[in-house]
N, C-alpha and C positions, 0 to 999 in steps of 0.2 A: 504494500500500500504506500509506503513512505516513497518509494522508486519510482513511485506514477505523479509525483504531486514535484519534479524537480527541475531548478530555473538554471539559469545561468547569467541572471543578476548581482545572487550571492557571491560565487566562485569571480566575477569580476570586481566584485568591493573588495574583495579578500585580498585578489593579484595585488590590487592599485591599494589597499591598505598595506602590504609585503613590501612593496617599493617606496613608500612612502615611506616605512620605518626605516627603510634599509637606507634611505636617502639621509632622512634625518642624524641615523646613524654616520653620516659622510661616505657611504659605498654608493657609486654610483651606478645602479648594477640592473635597472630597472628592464631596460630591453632582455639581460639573462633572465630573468624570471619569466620574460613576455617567453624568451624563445625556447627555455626549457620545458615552459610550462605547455606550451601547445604542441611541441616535437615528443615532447612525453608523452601527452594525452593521444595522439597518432598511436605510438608507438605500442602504447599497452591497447587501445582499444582494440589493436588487431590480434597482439598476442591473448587478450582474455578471448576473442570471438573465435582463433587459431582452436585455444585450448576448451571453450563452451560445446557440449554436446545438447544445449535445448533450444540453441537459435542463435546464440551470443545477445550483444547490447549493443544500442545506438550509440556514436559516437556524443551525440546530446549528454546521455548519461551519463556516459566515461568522464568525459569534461567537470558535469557536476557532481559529480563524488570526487573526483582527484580535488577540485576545488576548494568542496568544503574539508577538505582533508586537510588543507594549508591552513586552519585554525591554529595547533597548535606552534606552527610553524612563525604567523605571525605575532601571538603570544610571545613568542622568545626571541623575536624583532625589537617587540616592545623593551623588553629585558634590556637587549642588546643595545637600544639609544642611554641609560643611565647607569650599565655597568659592563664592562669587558668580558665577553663571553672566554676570553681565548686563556682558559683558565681550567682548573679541574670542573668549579663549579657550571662553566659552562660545558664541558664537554660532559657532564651526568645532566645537564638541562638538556641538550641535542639529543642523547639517548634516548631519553625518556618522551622529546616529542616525536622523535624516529617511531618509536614503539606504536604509538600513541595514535598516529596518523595513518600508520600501517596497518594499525588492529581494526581501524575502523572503517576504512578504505577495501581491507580485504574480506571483511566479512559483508559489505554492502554487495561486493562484487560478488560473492561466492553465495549470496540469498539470490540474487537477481538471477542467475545465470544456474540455481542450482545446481550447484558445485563445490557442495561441503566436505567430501572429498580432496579436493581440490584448491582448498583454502589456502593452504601453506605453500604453494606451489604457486600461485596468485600474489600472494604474499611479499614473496621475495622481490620480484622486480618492482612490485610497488614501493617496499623499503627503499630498494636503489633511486627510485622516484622522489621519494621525500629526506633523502639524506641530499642530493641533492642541492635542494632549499636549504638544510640544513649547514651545509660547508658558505654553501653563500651570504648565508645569516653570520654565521661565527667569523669566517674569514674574509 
């Protein structure tokens, strides 16, 4: 139900709030986000539709789950404009929003595409997906 009701208004507040911290932070890094973020959403939408045996998903959706997936990614933007990520403390904050964004990204993908089997294997190049943002955020 949640999979039938999703925009792509959010997932672009999200990007342009991403850059926006990232900027404030003094990286000026706004076009990687534009062009990781859309060569990723390519890139997995094919590989989930590759690996789906019940139809796969519209790139629309792929878009909006990777998107709102950059929550807590820009959470630790925010972080990152008042204190230095490039530290222990930041590198158990990237962790944790790595995790975080992957947990929630794979399992949207793996309800939609029924592929609970298949979760953790989905998974993985989403993680590579949102570590991504993550090194960009920290570094």
């Amino acid at each position: 139900e949640v999979l039938d009701d999703l925009d792509l208004s959010g997932p672009l507040a999200i990007i342009l709030a991403l850059g926006t911290c990232l900027l404030l932070a003094g990286k000026i890094t706004f076009s990687y986000v534009y062009g990781f973020g859309v060569s990723g959403t390519v890139l997995l939408w094919s590989l989930i539709n590759l690996m789906s045996q019940k139809g796969g998903i519209d790139m629309y959706r792929t878009a909006s789950v990777l998107g709102y997936g950059l929550i807590p990614m820009v959470i630790m933007a925010v972080l990152g404009i008042f204190i230095s990520l490039q530290s222990t403390f930041g590198t158990i904050v990237a962790g944790l929003c790595i995790f975080w964004s992957t947990a929630t990204a794979s399992r949207f993908f793996a309800t939609a595409n029924a592929m609970q089997q298949q979760r953790w294997l989905v998974a993985y190049p989403v993680g590579l997906f949102y570590t991504v943002f993550s090194l960009l955020t920290v570094f």
